[in-house]
C-alpha positions in Angstrom: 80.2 108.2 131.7 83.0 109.8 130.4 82.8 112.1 127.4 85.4 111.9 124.8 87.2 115.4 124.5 89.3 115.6 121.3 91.9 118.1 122.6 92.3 115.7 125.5 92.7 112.6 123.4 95.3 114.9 121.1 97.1 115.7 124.3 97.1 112.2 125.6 98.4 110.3 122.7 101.1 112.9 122.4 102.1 112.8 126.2 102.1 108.5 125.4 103.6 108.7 122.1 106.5 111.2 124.3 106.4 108.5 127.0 107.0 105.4 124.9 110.2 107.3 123.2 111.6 107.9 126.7 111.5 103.6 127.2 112.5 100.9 125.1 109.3 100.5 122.9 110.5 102.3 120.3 113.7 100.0 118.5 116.6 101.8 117.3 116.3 101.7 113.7 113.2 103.8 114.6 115.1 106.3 116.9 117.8 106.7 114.3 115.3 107.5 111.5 113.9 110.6 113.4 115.7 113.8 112.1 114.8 117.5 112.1 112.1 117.6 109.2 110.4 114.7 110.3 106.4 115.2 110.4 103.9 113.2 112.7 100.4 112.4 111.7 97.9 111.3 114.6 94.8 110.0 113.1 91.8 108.9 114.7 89.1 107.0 113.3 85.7 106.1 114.8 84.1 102.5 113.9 80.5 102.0 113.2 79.0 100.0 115.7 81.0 96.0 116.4 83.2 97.0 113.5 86.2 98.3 116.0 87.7 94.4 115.7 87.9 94.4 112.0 89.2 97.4 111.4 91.8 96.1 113.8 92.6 93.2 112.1 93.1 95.0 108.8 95.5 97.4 110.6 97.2 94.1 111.9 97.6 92.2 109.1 97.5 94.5 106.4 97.6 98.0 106.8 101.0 98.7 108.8 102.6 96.6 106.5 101.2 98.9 103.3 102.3 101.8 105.4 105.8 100.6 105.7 105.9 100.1 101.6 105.3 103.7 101.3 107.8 105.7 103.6 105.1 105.7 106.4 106.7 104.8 110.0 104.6 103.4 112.2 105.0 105.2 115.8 102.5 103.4 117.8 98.8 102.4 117.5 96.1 102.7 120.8 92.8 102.2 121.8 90.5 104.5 124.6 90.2 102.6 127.7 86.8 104.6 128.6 83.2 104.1 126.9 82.2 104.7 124.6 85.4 105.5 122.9 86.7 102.2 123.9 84.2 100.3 121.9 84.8 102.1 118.7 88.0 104.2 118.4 91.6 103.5 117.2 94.1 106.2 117.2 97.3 106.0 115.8 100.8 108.1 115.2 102.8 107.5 112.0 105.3 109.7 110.4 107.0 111.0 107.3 109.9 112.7 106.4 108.3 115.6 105.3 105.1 117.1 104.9 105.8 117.0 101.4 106.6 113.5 101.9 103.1 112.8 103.6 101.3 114.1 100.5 103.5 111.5 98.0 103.5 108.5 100.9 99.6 109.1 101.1 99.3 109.3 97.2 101.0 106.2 97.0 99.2 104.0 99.5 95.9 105.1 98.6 97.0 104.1 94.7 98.4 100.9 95.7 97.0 97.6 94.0 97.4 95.5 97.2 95.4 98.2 99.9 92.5 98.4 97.3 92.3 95.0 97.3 92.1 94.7 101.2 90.1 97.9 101.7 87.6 96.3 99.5 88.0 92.9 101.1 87.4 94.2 104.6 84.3 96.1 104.2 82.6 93.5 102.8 80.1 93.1 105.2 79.8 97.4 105.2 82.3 100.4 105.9 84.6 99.6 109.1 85.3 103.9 109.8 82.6 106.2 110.1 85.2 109.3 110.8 89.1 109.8 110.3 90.1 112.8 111.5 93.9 113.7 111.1 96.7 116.2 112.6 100.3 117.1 111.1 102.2 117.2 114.1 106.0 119.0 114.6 107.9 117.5 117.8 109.3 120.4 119.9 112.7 121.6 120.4 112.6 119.5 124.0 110.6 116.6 122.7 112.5 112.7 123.3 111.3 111.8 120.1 112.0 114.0 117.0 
């Protein structure tokens, strides 16, 4: 069994995130938005148990959306492939234009009539995190994506 090692996952979802921008994942409009003072957020949040699907599904339909509406870009979502991390972890990159920026975008979504509505909606049957943990990120002077 594998243990899950939080510098590792960091490190990993960086090195992907890096990857991705050296392909065609990413589309231009995203590309073009990058610009010196932009700030990258990885957040990881743990599931309670069988709850991982719905918290997907309210990323899916709802939550990237919501982030859009607010300044947020969305960079790239993953899942672990190893237990037990598989069963119960998303991680995810978005980013602002600032770190100021974070703070108002953040303010914004967490304020906004529509996300209440479908946080409330999709923990009707209980909470879908248990954890969010969350990094400001700076790309490097070398980095593909900045």
């Amino acid at each position: 069994m594998t243990s899950l090692n939080p510098v590792r996952l960091v490190s990993a979802a960086v090195l992907l995130a890096a990857g991705f921008g050296l392909g065609t994942v990413y589309s231009a409009t995203v590309a073009r938005a990058q610009s010196a003072t932009k700030v990258f957020e990885l957040r990881t949040y743990t599931a309670p148990d069988g709850k991982l699907p719905d918290l997907n599904a309210r990323f899916r339909n709802h939550t990237m959306r919501i982030f859009k509406n607010h300044g947020m870009t969305n960079v790239g979502y993953w899942v672990p492939q190893d237990a037990p991390a598989k069963d119960n972890t998303l991680i995810y990159i978005i980013s602002h234009d600032s770190r100021e920026a974070a703070k108002k975008n953040w303010a914004g979504f967490v304020a906004d009539p529509e996300w209440k509505k479908v946080a409330a909606e999709s923990q009707v049957n209980g909470p879908i995190t248990a954890k969010i943990t969350s990094v400001f990120m700076d790309a490097t002077d070398y980095s593909p994506i900045k």
